[in-house]
N, C-alpha and C positions, 0 to 999 in steps of 0.2 A: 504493500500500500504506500509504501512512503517514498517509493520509487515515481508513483502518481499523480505525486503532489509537488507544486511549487510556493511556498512561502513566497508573500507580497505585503509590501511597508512602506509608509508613505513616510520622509523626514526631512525635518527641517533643523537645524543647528538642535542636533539629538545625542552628540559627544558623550553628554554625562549619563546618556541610555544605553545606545544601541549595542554596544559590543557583549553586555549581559544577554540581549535578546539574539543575537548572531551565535552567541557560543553554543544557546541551544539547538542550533537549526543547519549543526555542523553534516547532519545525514543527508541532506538536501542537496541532488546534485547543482540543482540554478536556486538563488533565492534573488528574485527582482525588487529592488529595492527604487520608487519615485521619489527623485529628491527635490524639493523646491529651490534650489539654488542656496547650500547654507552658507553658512559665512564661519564655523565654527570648526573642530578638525574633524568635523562627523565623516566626512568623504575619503580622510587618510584612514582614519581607522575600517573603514568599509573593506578600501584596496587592498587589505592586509588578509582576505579572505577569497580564498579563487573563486568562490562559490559564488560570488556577489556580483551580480549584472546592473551594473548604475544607470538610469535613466533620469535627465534633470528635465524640470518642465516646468513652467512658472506658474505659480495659485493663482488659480481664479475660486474655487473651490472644492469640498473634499469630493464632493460628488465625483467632477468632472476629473479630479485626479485617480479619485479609485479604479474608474472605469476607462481611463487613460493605460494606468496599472494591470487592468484586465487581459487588454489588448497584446499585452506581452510576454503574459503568459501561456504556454505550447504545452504543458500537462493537461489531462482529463479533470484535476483536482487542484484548488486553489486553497491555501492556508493565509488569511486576511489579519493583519495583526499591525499593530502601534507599534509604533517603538520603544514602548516601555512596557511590552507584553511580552512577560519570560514565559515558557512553557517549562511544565515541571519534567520531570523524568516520567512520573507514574504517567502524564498526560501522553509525553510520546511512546510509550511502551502499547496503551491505548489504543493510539491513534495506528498505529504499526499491525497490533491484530486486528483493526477492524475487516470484516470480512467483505469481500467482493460482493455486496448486497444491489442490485441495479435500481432496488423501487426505492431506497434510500440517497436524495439528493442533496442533502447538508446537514449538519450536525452543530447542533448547540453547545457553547460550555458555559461554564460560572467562573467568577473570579473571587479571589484572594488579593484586598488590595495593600498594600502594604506601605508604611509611612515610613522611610527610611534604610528600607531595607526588610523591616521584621513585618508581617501579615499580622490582618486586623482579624477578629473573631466575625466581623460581618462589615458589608458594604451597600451602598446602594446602587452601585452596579449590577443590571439587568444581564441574563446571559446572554451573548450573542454568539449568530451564524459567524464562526471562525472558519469552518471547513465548509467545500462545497463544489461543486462539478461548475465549472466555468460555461460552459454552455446553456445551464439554466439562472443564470445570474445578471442582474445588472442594478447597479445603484442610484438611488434616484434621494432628492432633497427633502430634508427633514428639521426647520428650524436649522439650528448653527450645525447641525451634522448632516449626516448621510443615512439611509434609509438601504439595508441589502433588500433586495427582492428577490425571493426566490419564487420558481415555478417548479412545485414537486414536492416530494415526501421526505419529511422531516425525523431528526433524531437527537437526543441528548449526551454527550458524553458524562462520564461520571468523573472524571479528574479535573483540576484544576486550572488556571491559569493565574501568573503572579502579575498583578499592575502595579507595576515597582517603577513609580515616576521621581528621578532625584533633580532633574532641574531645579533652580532657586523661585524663590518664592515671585520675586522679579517678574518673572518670564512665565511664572503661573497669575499671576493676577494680569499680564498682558493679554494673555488668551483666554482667561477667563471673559476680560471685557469684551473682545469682537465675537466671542462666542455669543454675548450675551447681550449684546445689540441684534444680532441675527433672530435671537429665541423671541425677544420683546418682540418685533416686527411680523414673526411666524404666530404670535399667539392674539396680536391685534390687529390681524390681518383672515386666521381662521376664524369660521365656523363655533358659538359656543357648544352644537351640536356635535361636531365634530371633535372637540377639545376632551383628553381623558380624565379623568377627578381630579390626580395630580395637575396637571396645565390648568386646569378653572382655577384650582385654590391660588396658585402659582398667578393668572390672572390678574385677582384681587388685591396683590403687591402686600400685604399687610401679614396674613397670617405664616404665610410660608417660609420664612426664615426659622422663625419659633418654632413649628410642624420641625424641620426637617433636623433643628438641632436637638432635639427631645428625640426622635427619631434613629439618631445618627449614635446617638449617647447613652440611650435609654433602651430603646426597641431592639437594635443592633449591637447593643453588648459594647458599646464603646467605652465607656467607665470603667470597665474590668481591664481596658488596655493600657491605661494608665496615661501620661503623658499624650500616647501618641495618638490614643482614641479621642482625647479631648483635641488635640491638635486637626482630626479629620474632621471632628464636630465644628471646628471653629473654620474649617477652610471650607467645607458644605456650606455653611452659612452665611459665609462670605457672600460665599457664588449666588444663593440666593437673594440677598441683599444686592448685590451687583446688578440681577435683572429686575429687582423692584425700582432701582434707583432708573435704570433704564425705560420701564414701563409709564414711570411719572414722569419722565422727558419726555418718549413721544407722544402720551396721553394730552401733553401740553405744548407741546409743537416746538419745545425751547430750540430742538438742532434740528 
C-alpha cells in the first residue's frame, strides 16, 4: 500500500516544522511538496531528502494550491498533510496493512495536538480525509480553509496523527488574522440556514470565546495538562476573539 501512495504539503517558511514531518514519510518513494515561495531555510532542509519533489507557486489560496498539488501527483493514492502533521509509527504500520479494499475511497484520522512538543489529552480538531485515491478528489472553498471533497466510500483509521506546530507565536497570530478575516466574511456572507450551531454561536461575536475556553479547559481535559492545556485554552480563544473582533468591523463597514 504505501508503495500507492504519495504524500503532498503545502509550505510556506515551515523551517521550524517540516523536517519532523519528512522524517516520517522517509518510505515514500516521491513526497510533492507546494511551496509558496518561503523566504526561511525550509527549501535547504527539503533538498536534503531525495525523496522530495519541490514545486513553488505563488498563494492565491489553499484551495487553488491543494489542487495545484493534486495535479502532481502520478500515484493511485494521495496522503494530504500540513507541515506540522507528524505521523506516528502505529499510524504508518496502519496505513501499510490497509488492505486493497476498491469500495473504500479515503480514510479519516484524529489528531493529537501537541503544544511544544508533548500531546494534549484532547483537541478541537475534527478528523480529517488525510488519505485518499486522487481520482475521486478535489478541493473546493471553505471560509479561510479548504473543503476535500470526496466522491465514494469512506473509512476511519484508528491511529493517530501529531499537530506538533512550533513556529512562534508571531507568525501564529499573523495567520490567525487572515485566516480570520476570510471566516468573518464566509459567515456574513452564508446562509443562517446553512450555518452549523458552532458558526451561528460563533456569529453572534459574544458568547464564543467563553464556549470554547470552558471547552478547551474543561470538556477536553485541558486543566489536567497543566501549563500547556491552559496555554491551548488561551490560544483557542484568542483565535476566537480575533474573529469576533473581525465580525464587528465588517458588521460596521470600518475597512
Amino acid at each position: 500500500m504505501l508503495q500507492q501512495i504519495t504524500p503532498l504539503i503545502l509550505t510556506y517558511n515551515e523551517s521550524l516544522n517540516i523536517e519532523r514531518t519528512i522524517q516520517k514519510l522517509t518510505w515514500a518513494t516521491k513526497i510533492i511538496v507546494i511551496d509558496s515561495y518561503s523566504t526561511d531555510n525550509t527549501l535547504e532542509i527539503l533538498q536534503t531528502y531525495p525523496q522530495v519533489k519541490i514545486f513553488q507557486r505563488e498563494f492565491d489560496t489553499h484551495t487553488q494550491q491543494w489542487n495545484y498539488g493534486l495535479e502532481q501527483v502520478k500515484t493511485e493514492w494521495v496522503l494530504s498533510l500540513d507541515a506540522d502533521y507528524v505521523l506516528t509509527d502505529q499510524l504508518i504500520k496502519e496505513i501499510k496493512a490497509l488492505p486493497p479494499n476498491l469500495a473504500i475511497d479515503s480514510y479519516f484520522t484524529r489528531f493529537k495536538y501537541c503544544v511544544f512538543g508533548h500531546p494534549l489529552r484532547g483537541t478541537i480538531l475534527p478528523p480529517r480525509q488525510i488519505l485518499f485515491k486522487k481520482e475521486k478528489a478535489i478541493y473546493i472553498d471553505d471560509g479561510h480553509t479548504q473543503l476535500l471533497k470526496i466522491n465514494g466510500q469512506f473509512a476511519y483509521l484508528s491511529n493517530y496523527i501529531l499537530h506538533d506546530d512550533r513556529k512562534p507565536l508571531t507568525r501564529w497570530l499573523w495567520a490567525q488574522d487572515r485566516y480570520m478575516i476570510i471566516e468573518a466574511k464566509k459567515l456574513l456572507e452564508t446562509s443562517t440556514l446553512e450555518l452549523s450551531l458552532g458558526d451561528k454561536i460563533r456569529q453572534q461575536k459574544i458568547l464564543a470565546p467563553f464556549i470554547i475556553f470552558f471547552y478547551c479547559l474543561i470538556l477536553k481535559g485541558g486543566i489536567l495538562d497543566g501549563w500547556r492545556g491552559w496555554y491551548y485554552a488561551f490560544q483557542r480563544t484568542l483565535a476566537e476573539i480575533l474573529l469576533s473582533i473581525r465580525l464587528i468591523e465588517k458588521n460596521n463597514n470600518l475597512y
